[in-house]
C-alpha positions as CSV (number, residue, x, y, z in Angstrom):
1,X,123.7,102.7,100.7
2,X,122.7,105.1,98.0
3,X,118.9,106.5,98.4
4,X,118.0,104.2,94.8
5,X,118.6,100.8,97.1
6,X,117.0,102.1,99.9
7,X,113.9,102.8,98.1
8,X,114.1,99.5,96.3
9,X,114.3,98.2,99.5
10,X,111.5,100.2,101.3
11,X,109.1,99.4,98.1
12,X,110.3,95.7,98.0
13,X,109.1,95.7,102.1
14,X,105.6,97.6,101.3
15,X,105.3,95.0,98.6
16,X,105.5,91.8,100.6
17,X,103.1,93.0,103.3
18,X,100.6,93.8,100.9
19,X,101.0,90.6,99.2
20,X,101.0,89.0,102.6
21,X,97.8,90.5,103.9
22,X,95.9,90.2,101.1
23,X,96.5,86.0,101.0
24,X,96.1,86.5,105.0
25,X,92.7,87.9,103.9
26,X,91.8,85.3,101.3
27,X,92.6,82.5,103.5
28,X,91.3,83.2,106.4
29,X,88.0,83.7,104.9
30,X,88.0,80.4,103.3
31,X,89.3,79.0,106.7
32,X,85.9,80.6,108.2
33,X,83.6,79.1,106.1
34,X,85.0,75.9,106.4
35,X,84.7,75.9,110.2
36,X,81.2,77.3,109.4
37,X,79.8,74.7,107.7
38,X,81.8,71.7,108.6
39,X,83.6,71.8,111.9
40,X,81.0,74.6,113.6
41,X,83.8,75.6,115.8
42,X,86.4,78.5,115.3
43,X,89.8,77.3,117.3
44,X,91.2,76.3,113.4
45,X,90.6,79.6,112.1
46,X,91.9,81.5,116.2
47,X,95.3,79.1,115.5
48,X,95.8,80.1,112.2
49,X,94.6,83.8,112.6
50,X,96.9,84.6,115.6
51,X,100.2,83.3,114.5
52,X,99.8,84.0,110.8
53,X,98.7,87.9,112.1
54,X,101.7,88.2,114.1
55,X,103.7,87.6,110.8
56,X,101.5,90.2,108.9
57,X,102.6,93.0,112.1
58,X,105.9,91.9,111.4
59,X,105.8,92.8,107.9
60,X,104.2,95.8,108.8
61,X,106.6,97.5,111.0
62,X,109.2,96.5,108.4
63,X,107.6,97.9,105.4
64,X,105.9,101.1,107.5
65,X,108.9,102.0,110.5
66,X,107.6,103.5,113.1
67,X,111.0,105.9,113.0
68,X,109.7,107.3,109.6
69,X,106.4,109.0,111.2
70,X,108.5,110.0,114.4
71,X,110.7,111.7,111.7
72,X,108.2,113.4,109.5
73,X,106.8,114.7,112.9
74,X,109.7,116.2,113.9
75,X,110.9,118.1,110.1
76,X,107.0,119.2,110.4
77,X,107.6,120.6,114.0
78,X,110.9,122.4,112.4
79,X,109.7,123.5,109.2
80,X,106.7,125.4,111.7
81,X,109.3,126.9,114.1
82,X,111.1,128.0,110.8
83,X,108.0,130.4,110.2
């Protein structure tokens, strides 16, 4: 894989997190008012919070690797021993 594809792909994965959170956001809010006013109890708006969230850290890890940080830790580490 040539570096363009794997930025496409890296971009594409930031992308649909973002979008992801952002209607995780929206809905969930409209969620809570509606238990506010009409149901005045929250176990909708838990359910849907908690398995829609673990979809969001899902998207998360894939669009932000935890590998990447571990790797810009170590070329910092190596660019100061280079010094």
């Amino acid at each position: 894989m040539n570096l363009r594809e794997e930025a496409e792909r890296r971009v594409d994965a930031k992308i649909k997190f973002q979008e992801n959170l952002y209607k995780y956001l929206i809905v969930n809010t409209i969620i809570a008012v509606i238990c506010i006013i009409f149901l005045q109890s929250f176990w909708l708006l838990a359910f849907v919070m908690f398995f829609w969230g673990i979809e969001v850290v899902d998207d998360f890890l894939k669009a932000y690797p935890l590998n990447d940080y571990r790797e810009k830790m170590i070329n910092k580490e190596l660019s100061k021993m280079g010094d």
